[in-house]
C-alpha positions in Angstrom: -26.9 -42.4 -48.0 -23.6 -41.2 -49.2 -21.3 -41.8 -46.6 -18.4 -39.1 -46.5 -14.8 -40.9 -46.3 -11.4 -39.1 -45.8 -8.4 -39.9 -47.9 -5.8 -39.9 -46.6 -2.8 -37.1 -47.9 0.6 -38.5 -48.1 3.6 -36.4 -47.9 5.4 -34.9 -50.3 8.9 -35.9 -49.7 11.9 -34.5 -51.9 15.2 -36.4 -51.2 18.1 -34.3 -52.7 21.5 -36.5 -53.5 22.9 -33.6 -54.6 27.0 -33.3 -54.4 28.3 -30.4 -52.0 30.1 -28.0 -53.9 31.8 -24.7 -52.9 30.9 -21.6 -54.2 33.7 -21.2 -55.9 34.0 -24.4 -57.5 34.3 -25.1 -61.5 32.4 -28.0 -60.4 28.7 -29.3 -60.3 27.2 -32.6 -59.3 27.6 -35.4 -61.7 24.4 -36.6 -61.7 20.6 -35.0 -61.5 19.7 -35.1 -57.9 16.4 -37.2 -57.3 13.2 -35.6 -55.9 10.1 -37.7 -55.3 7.2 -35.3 -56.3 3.4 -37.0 -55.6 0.5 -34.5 -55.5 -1.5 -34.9 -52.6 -5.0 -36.3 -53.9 -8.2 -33.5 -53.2 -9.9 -34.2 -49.9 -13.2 -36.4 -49.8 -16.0 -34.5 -50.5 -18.4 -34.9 -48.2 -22.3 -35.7 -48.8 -23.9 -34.4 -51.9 -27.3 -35.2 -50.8 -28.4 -33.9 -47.3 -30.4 -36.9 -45.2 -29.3 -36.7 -41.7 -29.0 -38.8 -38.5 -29.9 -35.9 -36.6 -30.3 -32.1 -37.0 -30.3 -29.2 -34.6 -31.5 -26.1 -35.8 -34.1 -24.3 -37.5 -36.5 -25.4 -40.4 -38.3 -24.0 -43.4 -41.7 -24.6 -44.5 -41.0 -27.6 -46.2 -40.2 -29.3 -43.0 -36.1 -29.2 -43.9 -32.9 -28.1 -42.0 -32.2 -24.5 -42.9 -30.2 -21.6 -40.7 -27.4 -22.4 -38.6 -26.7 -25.4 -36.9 -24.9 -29.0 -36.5 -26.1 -32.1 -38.5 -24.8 -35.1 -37.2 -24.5 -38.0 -40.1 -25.9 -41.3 -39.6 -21.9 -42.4 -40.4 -20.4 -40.0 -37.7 -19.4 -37.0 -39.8 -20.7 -33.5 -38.2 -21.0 -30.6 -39.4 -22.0 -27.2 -37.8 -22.6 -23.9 -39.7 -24.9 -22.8 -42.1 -27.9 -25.1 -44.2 -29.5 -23.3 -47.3 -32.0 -25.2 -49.3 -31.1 -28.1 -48.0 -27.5 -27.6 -48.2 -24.1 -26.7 -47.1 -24.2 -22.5 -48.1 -21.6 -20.1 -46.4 -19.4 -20.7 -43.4 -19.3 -23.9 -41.7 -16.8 -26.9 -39.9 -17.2 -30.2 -41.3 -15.8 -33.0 -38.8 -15.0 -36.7 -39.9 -15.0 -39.4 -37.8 -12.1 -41.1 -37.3 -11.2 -44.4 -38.5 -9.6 -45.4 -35.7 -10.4 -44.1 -32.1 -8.3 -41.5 -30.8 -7.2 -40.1 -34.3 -8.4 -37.3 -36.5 -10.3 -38.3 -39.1 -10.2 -34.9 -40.8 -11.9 -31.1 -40.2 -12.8 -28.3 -42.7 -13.6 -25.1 -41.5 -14.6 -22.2 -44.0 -16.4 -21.2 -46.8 -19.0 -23.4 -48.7 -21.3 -22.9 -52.0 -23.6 -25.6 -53.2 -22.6 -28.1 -50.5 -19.2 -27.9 -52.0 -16.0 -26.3 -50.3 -16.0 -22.6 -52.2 -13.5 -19.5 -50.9 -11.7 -19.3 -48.1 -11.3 -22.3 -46.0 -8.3 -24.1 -43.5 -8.3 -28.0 -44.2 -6.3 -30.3 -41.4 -5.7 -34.0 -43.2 -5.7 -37.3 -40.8 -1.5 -37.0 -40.9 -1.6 -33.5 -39.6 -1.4 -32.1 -42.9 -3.0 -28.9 -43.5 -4.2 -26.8 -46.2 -5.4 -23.0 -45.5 -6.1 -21.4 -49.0 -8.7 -20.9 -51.7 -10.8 -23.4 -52.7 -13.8 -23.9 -55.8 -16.0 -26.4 -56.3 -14.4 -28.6 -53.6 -10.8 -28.5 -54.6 -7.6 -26.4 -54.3 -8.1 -23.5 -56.4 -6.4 -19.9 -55.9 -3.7 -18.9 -54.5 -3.3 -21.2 -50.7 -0.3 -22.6 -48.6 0.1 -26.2 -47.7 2.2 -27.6 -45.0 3.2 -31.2 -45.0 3.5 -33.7 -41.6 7.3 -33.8 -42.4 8.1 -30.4 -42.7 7.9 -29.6 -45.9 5.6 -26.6 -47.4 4.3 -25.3 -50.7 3.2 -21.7 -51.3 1.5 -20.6 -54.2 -1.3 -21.2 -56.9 -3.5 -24.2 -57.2 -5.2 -25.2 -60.1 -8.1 -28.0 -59.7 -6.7 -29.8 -56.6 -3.5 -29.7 -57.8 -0.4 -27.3 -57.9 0.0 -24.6 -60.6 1.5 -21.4 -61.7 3.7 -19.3 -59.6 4.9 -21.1 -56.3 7.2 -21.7 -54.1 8.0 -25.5 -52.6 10.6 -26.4 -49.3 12.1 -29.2 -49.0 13.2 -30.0 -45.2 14.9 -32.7 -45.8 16.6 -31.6 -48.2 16.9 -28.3 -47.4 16.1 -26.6 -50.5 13.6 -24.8 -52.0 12.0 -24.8 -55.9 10.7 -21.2 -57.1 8.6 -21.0 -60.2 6.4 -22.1 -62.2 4.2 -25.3 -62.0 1.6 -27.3 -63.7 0.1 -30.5 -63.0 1.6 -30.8 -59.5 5.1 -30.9 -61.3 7.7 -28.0 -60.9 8.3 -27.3 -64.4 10.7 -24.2 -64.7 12.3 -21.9 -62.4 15.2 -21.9 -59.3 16.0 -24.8 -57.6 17.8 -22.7 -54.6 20.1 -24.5 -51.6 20.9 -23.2 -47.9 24.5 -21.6 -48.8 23.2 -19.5 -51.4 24.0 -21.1 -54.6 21.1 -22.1 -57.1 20.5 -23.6 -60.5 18.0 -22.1 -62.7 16.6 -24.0 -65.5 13.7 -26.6 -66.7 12.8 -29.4 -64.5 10.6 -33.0 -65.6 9.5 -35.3 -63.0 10.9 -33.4 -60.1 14.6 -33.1 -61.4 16.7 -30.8 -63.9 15.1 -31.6 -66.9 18.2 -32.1 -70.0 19.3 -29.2 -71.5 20.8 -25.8 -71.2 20.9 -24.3 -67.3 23.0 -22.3 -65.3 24.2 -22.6 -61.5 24.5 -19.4 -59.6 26.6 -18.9 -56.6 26.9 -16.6 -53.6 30.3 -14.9 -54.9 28.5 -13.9 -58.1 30.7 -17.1 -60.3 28.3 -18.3 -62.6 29.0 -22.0 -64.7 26.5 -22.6 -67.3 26.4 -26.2 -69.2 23.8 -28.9 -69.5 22.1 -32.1 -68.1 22.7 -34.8 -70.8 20.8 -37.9 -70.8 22.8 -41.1 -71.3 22.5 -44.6 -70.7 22.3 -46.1 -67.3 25.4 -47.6 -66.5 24.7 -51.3 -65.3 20.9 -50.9 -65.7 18.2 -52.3 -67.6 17.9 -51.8 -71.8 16.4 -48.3 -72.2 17.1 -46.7 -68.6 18.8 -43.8 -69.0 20.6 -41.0 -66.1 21.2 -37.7 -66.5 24.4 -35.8 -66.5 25.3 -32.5 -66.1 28.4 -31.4 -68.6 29.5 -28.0 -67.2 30.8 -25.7 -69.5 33.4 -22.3 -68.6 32.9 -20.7 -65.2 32.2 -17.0 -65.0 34.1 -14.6 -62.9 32.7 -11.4 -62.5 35.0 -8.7 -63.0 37.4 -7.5 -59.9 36.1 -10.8 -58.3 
């Protein structure tokens, strides 16, 4: 029997060391500020081939599970909805047992196609993560919302499990949010936006201004354009490198 397993979904935690700056500074932070990016892996999909500890429902003429009802695992998973052929087809909550007693081990309630999670469909993760959205053959797909144990939140499109297109990620602990375009789980291009107003717009690798051109905005309509520059880490190891940001003139809009 293939016994279902949950993963567990770790959080996705930016930390911002990003220098305060006034709005009307000439100034920007000195160095990239660091965000921690790590795509939450796709939920365990549960059994593939339907052999049940126990079944309560209906059957066909072939003696199997078909019609509503709840199938109860021989490893402690249940599930309750709809059986077609043998398998998971239309709306139905799948339950996992808990690893440890007293904790969630993780519930799926929506849509399914083939025994796989297809449509609409709300997933709560063992941390208290959830994910209410789109899904296709068991993974993120579509446009869906995912909220995160520590506060954090992405909106947007997913693409195979995994985050990408137009969307929109906030960071609570570091107050911010990133709007635009992803790919691979990595925020690639777009507005990196802070609490006061003020926001740099520009490419982005690994979760930080990537180098080259960019421009910060600010609430009083300056603008200072410039450039991250990647140089050698000071006091680090033979081919580290930091990034820099070299700010060129600041713009004043007229009568400002």
């Amino acid at each position: 029997l293939p016994l279902s397993r949950t993963r567990r979904c770790p959080a996705l935690v930016e930390h911002t060391n990003s220098t305060v700056f006034e709005s009307n500074s000439a100034m920007a932070p000195k160095a990239a500020p660091k965000a921690k990016k790590e795509e939450p892996p796709p939920p365990a999909e549960e059994p593939t081939e339907e052999k049940y500890g126990e079944w309560k429902g209906n059957f066909n003429d072939q003696g199997l599970p078909e019609g509503k009802g709840e199938a109860v695992y021989p490893n402690g998973d249940v599930y309750t909805g709809e059986i077609l052929h043998n398998q998971r087809q239309g709306f139905g909550k799948y339950v996992w047992k808990a690893a440890e007693e007293g904790k969630s081990g993780g519930v799926y309630e929506g849509g399914y196609e083939s025994n796989k999670k297809n449509g609409k469909g709300l997933m709560k993760y063992p941390d208290n993560g959830t994910y209410d959205g789109q899904w296709k053959d068991g993974l993120r797909q579509g446009q869906g919302t995912f909220k995160y144990p520590n506060g954090d939140w992405y909106k947007g499109q997913w693409h195979q499990g995994k985050k990408s297109g137009e969307g929109t990620y906030f960071s609570y602990t570091g107050s911010c949010w990133y709007m635009g375009q992803w790919a691979e789980g990595n925020f690639e291009k777009g507005e990196w936006k802070f609490k006061d107003g003020s926001c740099y717009k520009g490419e982005f690798k690994n979760g930080r201004p990537a180098p080259g051109e960019g421009v910060f905005l600010f609430p009083n309509g300056n603008q200072l354009p410039g450039k991250w520059v990647e140089t050698p880490l000071e006091g680090g190891e033979e081919g580290q490198t930091t990034t820099v940001w070299v700010g060129g003139t600041l713009i004043v809009p007229p009568g400002a």
